[in-house]
C-alpha positions in Angstrom: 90.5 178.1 74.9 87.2 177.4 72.8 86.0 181.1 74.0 89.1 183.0 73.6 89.1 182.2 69.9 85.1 182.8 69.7 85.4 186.3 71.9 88.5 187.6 69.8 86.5 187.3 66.9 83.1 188.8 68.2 85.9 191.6 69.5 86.9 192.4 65.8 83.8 193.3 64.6 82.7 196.6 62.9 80.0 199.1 64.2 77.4 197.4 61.6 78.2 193.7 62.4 77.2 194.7 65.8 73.8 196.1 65.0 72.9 193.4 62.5 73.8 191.1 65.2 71.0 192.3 67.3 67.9 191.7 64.8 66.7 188.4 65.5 67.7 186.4 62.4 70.7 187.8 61.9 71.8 187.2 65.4 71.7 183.5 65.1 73.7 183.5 61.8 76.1 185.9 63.3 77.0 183.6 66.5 77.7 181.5 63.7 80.0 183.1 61.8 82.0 184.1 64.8 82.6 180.0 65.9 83.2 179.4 61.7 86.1 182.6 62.1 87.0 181.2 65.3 87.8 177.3 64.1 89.4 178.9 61.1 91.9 180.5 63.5 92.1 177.8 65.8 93.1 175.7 62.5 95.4 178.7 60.9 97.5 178.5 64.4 97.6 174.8 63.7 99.2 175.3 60.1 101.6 177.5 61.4 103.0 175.4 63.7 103.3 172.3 61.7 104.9 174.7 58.9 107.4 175.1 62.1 107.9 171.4 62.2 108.4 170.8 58.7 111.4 173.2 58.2 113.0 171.3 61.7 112.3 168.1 59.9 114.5 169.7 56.9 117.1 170.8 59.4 117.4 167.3 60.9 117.3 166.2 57.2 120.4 168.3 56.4 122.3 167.2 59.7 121.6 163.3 58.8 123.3 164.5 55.3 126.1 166.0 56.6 127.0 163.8 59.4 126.8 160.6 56.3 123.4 159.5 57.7 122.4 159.3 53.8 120.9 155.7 54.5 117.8 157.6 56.8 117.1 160.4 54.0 114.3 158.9 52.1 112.9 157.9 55.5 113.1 161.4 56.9 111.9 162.6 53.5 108.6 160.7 53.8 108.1 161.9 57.4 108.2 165.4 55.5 106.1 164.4 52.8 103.1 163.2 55.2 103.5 166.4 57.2 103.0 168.3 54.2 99.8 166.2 53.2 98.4 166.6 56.6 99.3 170.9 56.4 97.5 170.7 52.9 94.2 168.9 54.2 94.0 171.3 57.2 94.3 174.8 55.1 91.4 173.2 52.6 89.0 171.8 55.2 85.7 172.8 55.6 85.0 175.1 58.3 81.3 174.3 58.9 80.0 176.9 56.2 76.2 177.4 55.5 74.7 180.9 54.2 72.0 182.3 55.7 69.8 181.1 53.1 71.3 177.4 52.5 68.8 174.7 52.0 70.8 172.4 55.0 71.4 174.4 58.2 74.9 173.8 60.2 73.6 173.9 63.5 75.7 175.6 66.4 76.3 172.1 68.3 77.9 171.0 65.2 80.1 174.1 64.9 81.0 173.8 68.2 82.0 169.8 68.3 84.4 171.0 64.6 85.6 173.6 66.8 86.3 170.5 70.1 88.0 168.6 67.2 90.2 171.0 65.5 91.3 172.1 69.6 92.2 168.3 70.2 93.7 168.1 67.1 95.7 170.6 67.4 97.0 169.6 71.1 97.9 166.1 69.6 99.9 167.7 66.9 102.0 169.3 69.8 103.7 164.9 69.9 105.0 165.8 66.5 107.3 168.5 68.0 108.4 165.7 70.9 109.5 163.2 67.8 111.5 165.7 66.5 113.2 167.0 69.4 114.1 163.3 70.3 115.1 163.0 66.0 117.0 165.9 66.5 118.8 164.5 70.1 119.5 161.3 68.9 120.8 162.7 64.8 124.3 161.8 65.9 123.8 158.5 67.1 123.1 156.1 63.9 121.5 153.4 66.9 118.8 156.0 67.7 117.9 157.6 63.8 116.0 154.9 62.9 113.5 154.7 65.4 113.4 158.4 66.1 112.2 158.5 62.1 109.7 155.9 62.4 108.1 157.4 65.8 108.2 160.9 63.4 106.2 159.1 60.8 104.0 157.0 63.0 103.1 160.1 64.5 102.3 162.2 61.6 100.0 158.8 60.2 98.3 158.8 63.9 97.4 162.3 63.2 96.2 161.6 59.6 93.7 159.1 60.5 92.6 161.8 63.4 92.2 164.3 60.9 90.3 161.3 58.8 87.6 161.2 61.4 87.1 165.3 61.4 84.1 165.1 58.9 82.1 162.5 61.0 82.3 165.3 63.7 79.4 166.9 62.1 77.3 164.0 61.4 77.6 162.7 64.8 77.0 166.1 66.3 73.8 166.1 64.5 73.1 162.9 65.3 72.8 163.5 69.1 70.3 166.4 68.9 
């Protein structure tokens, strides 16, 4: 899945991209840019589908209200909360930038191990979706809400101190050349 993202974005480039790609410099930089535009993507996809996630956790949110679950609303509120914290720190995460002139170089190993992370990342958000689907299967019985909320919320924390770890990526990419 790595390559897809990598090859759509060599695919969108312009007439000139493609020539300045072939001078040797430039060529480096360029393979660059398309795994920076490729992780950026990858992590864009990610957002979207834990925006997804969010509004279900509102919907479930609004059943529990309805159905005089009122005593699990601050709990599924907080679930909501983290998820929003986690969808803020993705959109404002670095994407391995370096110009073509910057005094520290990211190397392409490093690049590509951000790229590994934000891809497992991104499958281990897909457990978020699962705790809501079993929220959302067991809104109606009161036995079930509790722990359905908590999994949601462990989950989402899980996923936080994942997310914690992204920056070490780098450093210990580096570290191994």
């Amino acid at each position: 899945m790595t390559d897809s993202f990598v090859e759509k974005a060599d695919e969108n480039m312009g007439a000139i991209e493609r020539v300045l790609k072939g001078l040797p410099l430039v060529q480096e930089y360029t393979d660059k840019e398309l795994r920076r535009e490729a992780d950026h993507r990858l992590r864009q996809l990610l957002i979207t589908e834990l925006e997804q996630e969010k509004q279900r956790l509102y919907d479930v949110q609004k059943k529990l209200l309805r159905s005089g679950g009122l005593a699990w609303i601050d709990d599924a509120d907080g679930a909501i909360q983290r998820l929003q914290t986690l969808i803020d720190r993705i959109k404002t995460a670095s994407y391995g930038y370096a110009g073509l002139f910057a005094a520290v170089k990211i190397q392409e190993e490093q690049l590509n191990a951000l790229h590994r992370f934000d891809m497992a990342l991104a499958e281990r958000a897909q457990e978020i979706s699962q705790r809501i689907d079993a929220l959302e299967a067991g809104a109606a019985d009161r036995e079930a809400v509790g722990p359905a909320i908590e999994a949601v919320n462990d989950t989402v924390t899980e996923l936080q101190r994942l997310f914690d770890t992204r920056s070490q990526t780098i450093t210990t990419a580096a570290d191994s050349e």
